[in-house]
C-alpha positions as CSV (number, residue, x, y, z in Angstrom):
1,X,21.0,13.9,45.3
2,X,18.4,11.9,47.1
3,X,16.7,9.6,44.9
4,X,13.4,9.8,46.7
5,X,13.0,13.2,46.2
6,X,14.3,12.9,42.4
7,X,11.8,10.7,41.9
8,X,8.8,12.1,43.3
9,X,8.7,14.8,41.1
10,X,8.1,12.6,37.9
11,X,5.1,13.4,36.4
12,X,5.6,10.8,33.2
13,X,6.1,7.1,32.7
14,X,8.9,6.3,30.4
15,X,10.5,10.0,30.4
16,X,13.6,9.2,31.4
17,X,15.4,12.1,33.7
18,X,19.6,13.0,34.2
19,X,20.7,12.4,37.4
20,X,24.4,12.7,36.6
21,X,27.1,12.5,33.5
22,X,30.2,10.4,35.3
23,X,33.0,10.2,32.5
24,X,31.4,9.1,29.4
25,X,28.2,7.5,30.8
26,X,25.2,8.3,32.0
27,X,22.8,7.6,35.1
28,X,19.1,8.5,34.1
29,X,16.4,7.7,36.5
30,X,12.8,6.9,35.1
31,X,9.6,5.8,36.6
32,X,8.0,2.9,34.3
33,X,4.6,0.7,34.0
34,X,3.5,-1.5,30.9
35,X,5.5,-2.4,28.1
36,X,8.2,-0.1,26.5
37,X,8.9,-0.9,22.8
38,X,11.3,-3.5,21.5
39,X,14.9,-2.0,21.0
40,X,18.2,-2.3,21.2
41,X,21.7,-0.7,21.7
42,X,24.0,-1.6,18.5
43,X,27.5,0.0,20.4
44,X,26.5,0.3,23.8
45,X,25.8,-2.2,27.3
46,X,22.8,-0.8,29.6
47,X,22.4,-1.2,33.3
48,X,19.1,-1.6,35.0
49,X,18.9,-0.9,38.6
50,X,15.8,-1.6,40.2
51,X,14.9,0.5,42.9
52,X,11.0,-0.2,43.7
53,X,9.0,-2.7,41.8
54,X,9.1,-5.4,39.7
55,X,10.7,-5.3,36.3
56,X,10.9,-7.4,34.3
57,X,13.6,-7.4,30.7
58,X,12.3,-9.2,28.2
59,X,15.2,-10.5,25.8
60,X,14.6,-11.7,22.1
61,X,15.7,-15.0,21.9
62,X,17.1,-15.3,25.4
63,X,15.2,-16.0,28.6
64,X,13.3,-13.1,30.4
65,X,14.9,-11.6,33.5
66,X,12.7,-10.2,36.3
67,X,14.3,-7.8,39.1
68,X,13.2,-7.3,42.3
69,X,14.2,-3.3,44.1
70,X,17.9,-3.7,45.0
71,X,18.6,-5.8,41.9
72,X,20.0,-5.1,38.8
73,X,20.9,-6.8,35.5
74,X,22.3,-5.7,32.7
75,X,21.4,-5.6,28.8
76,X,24.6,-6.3,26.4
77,X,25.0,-4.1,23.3
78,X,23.4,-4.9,20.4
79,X,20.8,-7.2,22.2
80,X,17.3,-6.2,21.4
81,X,15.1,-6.2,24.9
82,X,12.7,-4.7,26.2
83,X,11.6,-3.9,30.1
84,X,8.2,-4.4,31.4
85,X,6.9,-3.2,34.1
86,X,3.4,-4.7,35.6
87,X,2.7,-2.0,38.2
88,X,4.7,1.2,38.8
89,X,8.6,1.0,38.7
90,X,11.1,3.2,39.7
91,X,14.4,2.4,38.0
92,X,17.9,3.6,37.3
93,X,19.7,3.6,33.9
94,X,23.5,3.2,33.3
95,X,24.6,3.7,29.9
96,X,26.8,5.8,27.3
97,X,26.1,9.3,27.0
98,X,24.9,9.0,23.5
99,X,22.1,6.5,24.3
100,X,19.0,7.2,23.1
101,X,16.0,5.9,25.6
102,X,14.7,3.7,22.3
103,X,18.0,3.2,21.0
104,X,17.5,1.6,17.2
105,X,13.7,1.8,17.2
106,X,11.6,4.6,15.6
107,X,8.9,5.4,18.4
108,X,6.5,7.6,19.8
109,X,8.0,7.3,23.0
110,X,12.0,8.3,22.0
111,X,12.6,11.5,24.3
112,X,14.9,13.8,25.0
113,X,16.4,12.8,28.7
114,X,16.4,16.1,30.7
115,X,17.9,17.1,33.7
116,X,16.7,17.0,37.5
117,X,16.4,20.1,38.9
């Protein structure tokens, strides 16, 4: 796959896309600005890769992390974040299969995470 293609054909901030379904997990890519929607992930750890922008994941409780493209950080279960994104982001998601994109939070913007063609 070649992520620069993958991700120039989002149309949608925060609609997370498939990229690939090693084991167990998942590797979503999603193209971000603004604030998503304080969450968490009860049974499951999630990866942030940065791969353009600035994002930064704001942590209840715990000091904010900010990533840089080429960094990433990640977001231990049950530990209710949020990332935020100040101009356009391009980022990757690792996390379990059965993760939803808002994880315990009823939103408007929980979506289905479809494929890459």
């Amino acid at each position: 796959m070649d992520l620069a293609d993958a991700f120039d054909s989002f149309e949608q901030q925060w609609a997370p896309r498939l990229a690939a379904e090693p084991n167990d997990q998942t590797v979503k890519l999603a193209q971000i600005e603004g604030a998503f929607v304080w969450h968490s992930h009860p049974n499951s750890d999630e990866l942030f890769l940065v791969r353009e922008g600035t994002v930064t994941v704001q942590r209840r409780d715990r000091e904010d992390v900010t990533l840089q493209a080429g960094q990433l950080f990640v977001v231990s279960a049950g530990v209710e974040h949020r990332p935020v994104a100040d101009g356009e982001a391009k980022i990757l998601l690792f996390e379990a299969a059965d993760v939803v994109n808002t994880g315990d939070a009823d939103s408007d913007r929980t979506s289905e995470t479809v494929p890459l063609e």
